[in-house]
N, C-alpha and C positions, 0 to 999 in steps of 0.2 A: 504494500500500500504506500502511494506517494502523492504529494501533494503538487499540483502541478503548476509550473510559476509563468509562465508564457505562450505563444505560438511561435513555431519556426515559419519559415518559408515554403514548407508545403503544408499550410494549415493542420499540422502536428503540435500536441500538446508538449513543452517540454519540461522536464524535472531531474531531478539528482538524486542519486542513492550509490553509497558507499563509492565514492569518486567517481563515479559514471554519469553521463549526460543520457535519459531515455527519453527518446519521442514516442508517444502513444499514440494515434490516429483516435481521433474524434474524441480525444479530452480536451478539457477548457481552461483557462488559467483562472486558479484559484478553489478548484476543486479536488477534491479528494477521491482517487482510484487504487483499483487494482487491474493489472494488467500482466500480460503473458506474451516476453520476447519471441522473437518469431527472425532474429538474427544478432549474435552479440558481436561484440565487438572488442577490441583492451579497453578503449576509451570512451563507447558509446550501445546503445543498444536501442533497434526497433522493435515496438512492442503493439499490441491490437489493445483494447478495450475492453478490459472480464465486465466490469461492475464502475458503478458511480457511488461512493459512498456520500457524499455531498456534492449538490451539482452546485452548478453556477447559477444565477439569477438571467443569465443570456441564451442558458440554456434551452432550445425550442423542440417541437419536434419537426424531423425531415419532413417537409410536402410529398417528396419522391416516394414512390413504393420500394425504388428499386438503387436509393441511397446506402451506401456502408458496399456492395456489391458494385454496383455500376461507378469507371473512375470518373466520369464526366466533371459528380462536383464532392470537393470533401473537408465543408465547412455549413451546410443546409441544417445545421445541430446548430447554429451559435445564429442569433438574434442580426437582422440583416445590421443594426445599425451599431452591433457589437461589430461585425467582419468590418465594417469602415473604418471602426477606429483602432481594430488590430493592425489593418494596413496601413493606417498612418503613420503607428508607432512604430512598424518595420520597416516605411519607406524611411523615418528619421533616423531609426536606431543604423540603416543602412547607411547612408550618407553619412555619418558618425564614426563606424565602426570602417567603414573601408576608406571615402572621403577624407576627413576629417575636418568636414564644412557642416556647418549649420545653416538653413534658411532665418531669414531675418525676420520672413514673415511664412506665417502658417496660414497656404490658401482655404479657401472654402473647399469639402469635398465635391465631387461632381459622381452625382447620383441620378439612377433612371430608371424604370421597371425592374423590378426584382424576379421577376416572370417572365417563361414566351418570350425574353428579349433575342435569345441568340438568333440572329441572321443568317448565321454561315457556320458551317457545321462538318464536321467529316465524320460520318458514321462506318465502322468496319464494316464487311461481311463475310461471313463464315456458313456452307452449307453443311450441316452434320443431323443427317436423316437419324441417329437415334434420339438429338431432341425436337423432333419434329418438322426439319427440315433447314430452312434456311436462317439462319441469325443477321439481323441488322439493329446495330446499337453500338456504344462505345466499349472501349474496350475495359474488360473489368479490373479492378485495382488489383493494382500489382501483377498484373497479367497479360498476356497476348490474347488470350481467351475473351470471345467477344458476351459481353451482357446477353441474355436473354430477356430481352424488354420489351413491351409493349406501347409503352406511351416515353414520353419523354416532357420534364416540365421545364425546362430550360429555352429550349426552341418555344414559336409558333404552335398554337395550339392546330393550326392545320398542315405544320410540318409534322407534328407528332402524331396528328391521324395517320401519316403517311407507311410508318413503322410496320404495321399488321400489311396493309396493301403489299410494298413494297416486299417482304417476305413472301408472299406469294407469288409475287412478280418472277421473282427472282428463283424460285424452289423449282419456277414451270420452266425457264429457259434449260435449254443443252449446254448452255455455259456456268451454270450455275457455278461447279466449285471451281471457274476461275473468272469472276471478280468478287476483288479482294476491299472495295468501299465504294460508299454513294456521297458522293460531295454536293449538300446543300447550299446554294445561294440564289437568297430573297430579294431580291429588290422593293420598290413601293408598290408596284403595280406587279407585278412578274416574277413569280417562282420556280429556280433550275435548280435541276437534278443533273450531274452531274455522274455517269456510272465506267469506272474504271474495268476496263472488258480487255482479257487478254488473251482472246481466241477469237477466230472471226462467227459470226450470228450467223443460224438458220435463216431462212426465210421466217419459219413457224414465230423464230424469235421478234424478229424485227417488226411482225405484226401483234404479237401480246404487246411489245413496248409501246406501239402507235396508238391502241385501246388504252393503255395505262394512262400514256400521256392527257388522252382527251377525255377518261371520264375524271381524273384527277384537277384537270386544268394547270399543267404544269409542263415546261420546254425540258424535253432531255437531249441531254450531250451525250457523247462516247467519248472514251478516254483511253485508246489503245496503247500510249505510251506517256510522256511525260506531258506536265501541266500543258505546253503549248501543243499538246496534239489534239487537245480538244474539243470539238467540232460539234455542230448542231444536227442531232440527228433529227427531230420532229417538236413542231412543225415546219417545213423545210423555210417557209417564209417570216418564222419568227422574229421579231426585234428582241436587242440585246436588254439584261436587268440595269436601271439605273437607280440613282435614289436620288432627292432634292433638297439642298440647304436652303427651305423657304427665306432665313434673314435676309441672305442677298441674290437669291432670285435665281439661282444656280443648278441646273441637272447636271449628275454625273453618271457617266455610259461607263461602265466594267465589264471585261469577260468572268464567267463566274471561274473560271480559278484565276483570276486575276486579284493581288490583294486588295482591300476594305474591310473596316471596322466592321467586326460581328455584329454591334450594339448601336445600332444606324439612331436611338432616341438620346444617347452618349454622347456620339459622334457629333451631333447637332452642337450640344450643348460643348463640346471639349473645340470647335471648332468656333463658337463663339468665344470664348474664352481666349483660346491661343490670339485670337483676331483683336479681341478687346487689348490684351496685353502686349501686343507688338506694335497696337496705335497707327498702325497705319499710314502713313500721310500722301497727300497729290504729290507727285515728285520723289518721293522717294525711290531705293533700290533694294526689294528686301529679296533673299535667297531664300529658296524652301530645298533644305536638301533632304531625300530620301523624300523627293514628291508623290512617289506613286502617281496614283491617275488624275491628282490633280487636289484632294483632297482641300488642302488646307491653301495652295497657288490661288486658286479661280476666287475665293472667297475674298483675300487679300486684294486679290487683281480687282475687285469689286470694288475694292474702297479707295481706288484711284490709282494706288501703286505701281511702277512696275517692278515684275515680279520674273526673276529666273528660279526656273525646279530644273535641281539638279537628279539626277538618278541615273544608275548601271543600268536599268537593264533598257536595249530597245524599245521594246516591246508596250513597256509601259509609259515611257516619252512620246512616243506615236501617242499611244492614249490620252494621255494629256493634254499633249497639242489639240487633236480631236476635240476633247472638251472644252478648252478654250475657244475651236471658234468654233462650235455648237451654242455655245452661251454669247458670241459677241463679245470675248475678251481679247482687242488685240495687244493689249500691253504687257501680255506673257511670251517668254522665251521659253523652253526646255532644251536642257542641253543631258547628254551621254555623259557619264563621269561616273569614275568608279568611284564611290568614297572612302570603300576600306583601303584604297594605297593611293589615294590624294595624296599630295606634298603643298608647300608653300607656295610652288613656284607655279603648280597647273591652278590653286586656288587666285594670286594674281593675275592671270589671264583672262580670267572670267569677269576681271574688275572687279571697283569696290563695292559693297553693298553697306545700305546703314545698318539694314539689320537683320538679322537672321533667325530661322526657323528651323530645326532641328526634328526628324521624327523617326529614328534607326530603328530598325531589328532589334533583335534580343544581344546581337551583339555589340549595340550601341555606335558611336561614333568615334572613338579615339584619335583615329587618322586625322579626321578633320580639328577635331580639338589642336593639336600639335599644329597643324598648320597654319592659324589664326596666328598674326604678323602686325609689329607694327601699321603696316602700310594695309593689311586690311584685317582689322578689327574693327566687326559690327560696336555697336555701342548698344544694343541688347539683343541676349539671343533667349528665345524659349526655346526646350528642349522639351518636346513631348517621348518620355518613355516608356516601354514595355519589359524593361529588366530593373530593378532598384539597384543592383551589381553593377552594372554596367555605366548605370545613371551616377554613380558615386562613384566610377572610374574614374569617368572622363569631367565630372566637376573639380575631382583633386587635381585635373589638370589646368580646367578654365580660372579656376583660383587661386592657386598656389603656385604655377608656371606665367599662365597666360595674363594675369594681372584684373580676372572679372571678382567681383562678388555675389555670391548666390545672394538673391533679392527675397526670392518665394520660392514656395515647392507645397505640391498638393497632390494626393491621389485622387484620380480618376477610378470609379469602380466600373468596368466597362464588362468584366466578367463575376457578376453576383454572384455567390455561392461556392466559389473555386478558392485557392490561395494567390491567385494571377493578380499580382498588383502592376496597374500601371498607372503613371504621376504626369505630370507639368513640372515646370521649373523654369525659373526667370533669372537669365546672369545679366549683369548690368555694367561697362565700364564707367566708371567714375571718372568726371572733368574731363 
């Protein structure tokens, strides 16, 4: 029995006994368990959940039937507006403990549906006729093994009807056990499926899929090799998912594996934000590096600015462009650029901007950090992130190298219920 003093970073309970640090899945800080290792370690041990001898007052129960089993979410036990303020304390104790920056100011969190939010979705699939045929769901904790689920409360309550269909869809093809997932993305209007197929379809097949598509009302793709093989199989005349930032008047066209935010009622709000606090002005020159399809550019570009999105890949610079002049923004550039092996010298060439926008991967931006110079250093950059690691990398650099000070920093809850924290952050040079 141990009392348990925190959450880690994959929404684990943590506590100490006899020199060792144990994480318990689905304990809470300040509560009293017992619990049963299931991997030890010299220095640390993973452990499941026997009992609660005292819970916590945040303590809820799961909505999911198929929570503690399915890995989708593994914090749906701790009270939604308890998981906000555990993220907070990790996005700070993060920047602290790696950083060793402090925000000067604690933003407001940015919260949206706690429900039905996810947008985009990767569900595995698995056919195995002794549990009754085909499995589509995520994959279960700690496992390869795919969930046997029926509904889903995280997605769209009419992406989650889709679960029982699509298992049947998918039991009746000759390809059944080979694809291996179904990739959801929703747009506002328009809902794809996405199905990873790695054997060529019957006829028999490609006409169940044409029935599916249309009593479901939903566009399917095929996906015989990687993301960009993607292709519209029915219906053949379909338009692409977009979504719209009513603030400034803006549609965004995405191919569905193309990236965008899961949590498009998030997104809204996390795009306001970055907008408000970058200030915008006519005349200005602000950089959005790691643009994607346009994201956070076209919004900016809205407010007079002009606006270069940087980004590696092709693919998604076409995109971009594309949505810029679909919306009548000609004061965007997109340019190719790799960011993780930027240097000084390719960031000068693009000129100076005043300010810049920041939104990497999970593995952040450090390259870019480092190359911020003299001769071009914005005078403020938000950094929208998805890692709190990575975010407290590259701040120990913008601060303590580069000469910014961290102004704010906020978490963003874009994925409720999960331990995925992602933040804002405002560096600011002084004079």
């Amino acid at each position: 029995m141990v009392r348990v003093e925190s959450l880690d970073q994959e929404g684990r309970g943590v506590a100490h006994r006899d020199g060792k640090t144990i994480f318990i899945e689905e304990a809470l800080p300040g509560e009293t368990v017992t619990f049963t290792p299931f991997r030890k370690k010299p220095a640390y041990e993973l452990a499941t959940l026997d009992g609660v001898v005292r819970a916590s007052f945040s303590r809820v129960t799961p909505r999911c039937a198929y929570f503690g089993v399915c890995g989708g979410c593994s914090v749906q036990h701790l009270e939604p507006r308890a998981q906000v303020a555990a993220k907070q304390r990790l996005l700070e104790d993060t920047l602290w403990h790696i950083g060793k920056v402090r925000p000067a100011l604690i933003l407001p969190a940015i919260c949206g549906p706690e429900w039905g939010y996810r947008q985009r979705a990767r569900f595995a699939v698995r056919y195995l006729p002794k549990k009754g045929g085909a499995l589509v769901g995520f994959h279960e904790k700690r496992s390869s093994h795919v969930a046997d689920m029926a509904s889903c409360e995280i997605v769209p309550p009419r992406i989650s009807a889709l679960l029982g269909p699509l298992r049947e869809l998918i039991g009746g093809l000759s390809v059944r056990n080979r694809i291996p997932q179904v990739e959801v993305a929703a747009g506002d209007a328009l809902d794809v499926l996405v199905l990873r197929i790695l054997a060529p379809l019957t006829g028999a097949d490609e006409a169940s899929l044409r029935v599916f598509a249309e009593r479901h009302q939903v566009h399917l793709y095929l996906q015989p090799g990687g993301p960009e093989t993607a292709h519209l199989f029915h219906p053949q005349d379909g338009t692409e998912p977009s979504y719209h930032l009513p603030e400034y008047d803006v549609t965004i066209r995405f191919g569905p594996t193309e990236f965008t935010q899961v949590n498009s009622a998030v997104n809204r709000v996390l795009v306001r934000r970055a907008v408000s606090l970058l200030a915008p002005l006519p005349g200005e020159r602000i950089a959005d590096a790691f643009c994607g399809v346009g994201n956070f550019a076209l919004a900016l570009a809205r407010c007079g600015a002009s606006v270069v999105g940087l980004e590696g890949s092709e693919q998604l610079v076409r995109r971009a462009a594309d949505n810029a002049r679909l919306n009548g923004l000609r004061c965007t550039e997109f340019v190719v650029q790799d960011l993780f092996r930027v240097d000084a010298d390719a960031l000068r060439r693009l000129g100076h901007f005043d300010k810049l926008l920041i939104d990497p991967p999970r593995e952040g931006a450090v390259e870019l950090a480092k190359s911020l110079d003299e001769q071009n250093s914005p005078q403020r950059i938000v950094y929208v992130s998805c890692n709190p690691a990575t975010l407290a990398r590259d701040a120990a650099v913008l601060v303590h190298v580069k000469g910014y000070r961290l102004a704010a920093a906020g978490v963003v809850n874009m994925f409720p219920h999960t331990s995925h924290v992602e933040s804002i952050a405002v560096f600011d040079r002084d004079g």
